[in-house]
C-alpha positions, 0 to 999 in steps of 0.5 A: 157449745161443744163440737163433735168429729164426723167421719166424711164430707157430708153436706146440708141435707145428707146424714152422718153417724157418731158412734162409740165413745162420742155416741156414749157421751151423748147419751150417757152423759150430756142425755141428748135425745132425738130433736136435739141439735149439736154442732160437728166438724168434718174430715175437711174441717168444715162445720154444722149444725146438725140435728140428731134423727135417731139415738141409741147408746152407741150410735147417734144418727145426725141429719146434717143441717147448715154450715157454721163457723167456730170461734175465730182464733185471733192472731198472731198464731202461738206455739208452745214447746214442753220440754217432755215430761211424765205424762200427766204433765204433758196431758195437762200442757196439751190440754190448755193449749188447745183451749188457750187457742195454741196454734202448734204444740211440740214436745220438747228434747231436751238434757233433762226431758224424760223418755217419749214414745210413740204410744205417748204421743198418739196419747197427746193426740187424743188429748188434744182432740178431745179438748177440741171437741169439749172447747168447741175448737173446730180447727185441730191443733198442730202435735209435732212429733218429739224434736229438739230446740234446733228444729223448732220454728225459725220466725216470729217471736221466740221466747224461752222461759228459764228460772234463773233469768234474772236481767229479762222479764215477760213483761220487758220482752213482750214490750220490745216487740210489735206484734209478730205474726207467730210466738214460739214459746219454750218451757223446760221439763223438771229441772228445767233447761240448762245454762248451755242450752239456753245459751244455745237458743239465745244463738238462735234468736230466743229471748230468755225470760223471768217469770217471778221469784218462784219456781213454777212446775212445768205445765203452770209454767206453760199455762200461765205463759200463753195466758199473758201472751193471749192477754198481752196480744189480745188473742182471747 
């Protein structure tokens, strides 16, 4: 069941309002009607169910029912950094980290990433709550603003992709492992990292890693990283 964002604290009893393009999606695509129920979240990321008392195109009267929880997000917390790339690629990367349970997301600075802007970033943002909402996700993703390798996490697991490992796959660094309390994962934009670069963030505790013959575009390469994170931890 999706979820909706509400503006407020209300409680149990109270009322709220949905209003512009959630109101219209509502009505206009999903054609709820008054009695019907959906769950939403709150400015304290508390979740209920709620029952929708009056509808119209552009405004969605609820009466606040009870509490509920989300689907729980097992751990370890992952987070995924993309070398910043054009902007379709971006959207896509943030959009499946937020239904593949990523914990953070950081756009990445890097030699061969492309231009961020901050009208770029507020985009992701609105990616990422809406792939909340679609996914049923009541706990918002982490969007860092643009920073570069040095200023990622520093604990965990660290795993940085690169098409010309040769010694070190997934699999191996992965298996060398228990299981830690956070992933940081790393992918390049086009082109990829470069040799220094890597060289760089091996210094800093990243495990560099194969991932097949082929070279993977950079939000396939994103998406199919944390899937066999999710399946080799069991996160999913």
């Amino acid at each position: 069941m999706r979820i909706w964002p509400i503006s407020g604290t209300p409680g149990e009893g109270e009322s709220a309002v949905i209003s512009g393009p959630d109101a219209r999606h509502i009505t206009s695509v999903l054609r709820l009607e008054e009695g019907d129920k959906i769950r939403v979240f709150t400015g304290e990321s508390k979740i209920f169910f709620a029952k929708i008392s009056d509808i119209s195109k552009n405004r969605v009267t609820l009466n606040i029912l009870q509490e509920t929880t989300a689907p729980h997000i097992k751990e370890p917390k992952v987070y995924l950094a993309v070398g910043v790339s054009k902007s379709k690629v971006m959207e896509i990367a943030v959009q499946k980290a937020v239904e593949l349970g990523c914990h953070g997301f950081f756009p990445l600075i890097t030699e061969r990433s492309e231009v961020v802007s901050p009208s770029k970033i507020e985009r992701l943002k609105r990616v990422a709550r809406e792939a909340c909402k679609q996914c049923g996700r009541g706990e918002p993703i982490e969007l860092s603003d643009p920073v570069t390798p040095e200023e990622l996490p520093k604990e965990g697991l660290k795993i940085v992709l690169w098409e010309d490992e040769r010694e070190s796959t997934l699999k191996k660094a992965l298996e060398q492992v228990g299981k830690p309390s956070q992933i940081v994962l790393a992918v390049g934009p086009a082109g990829g990292f470069t040799a220094e670069e890597i060289r760089e963030m091996r210094e800093r505790g990243f495990v560099s890693a194969g991932f097949g013959p082929l070279v993977l575009r950079t939000e396939t390469a994103a998406i199919s990283l944390v899937a066999v994170v999710n399946n080799h931890f069991g996160r999913m």
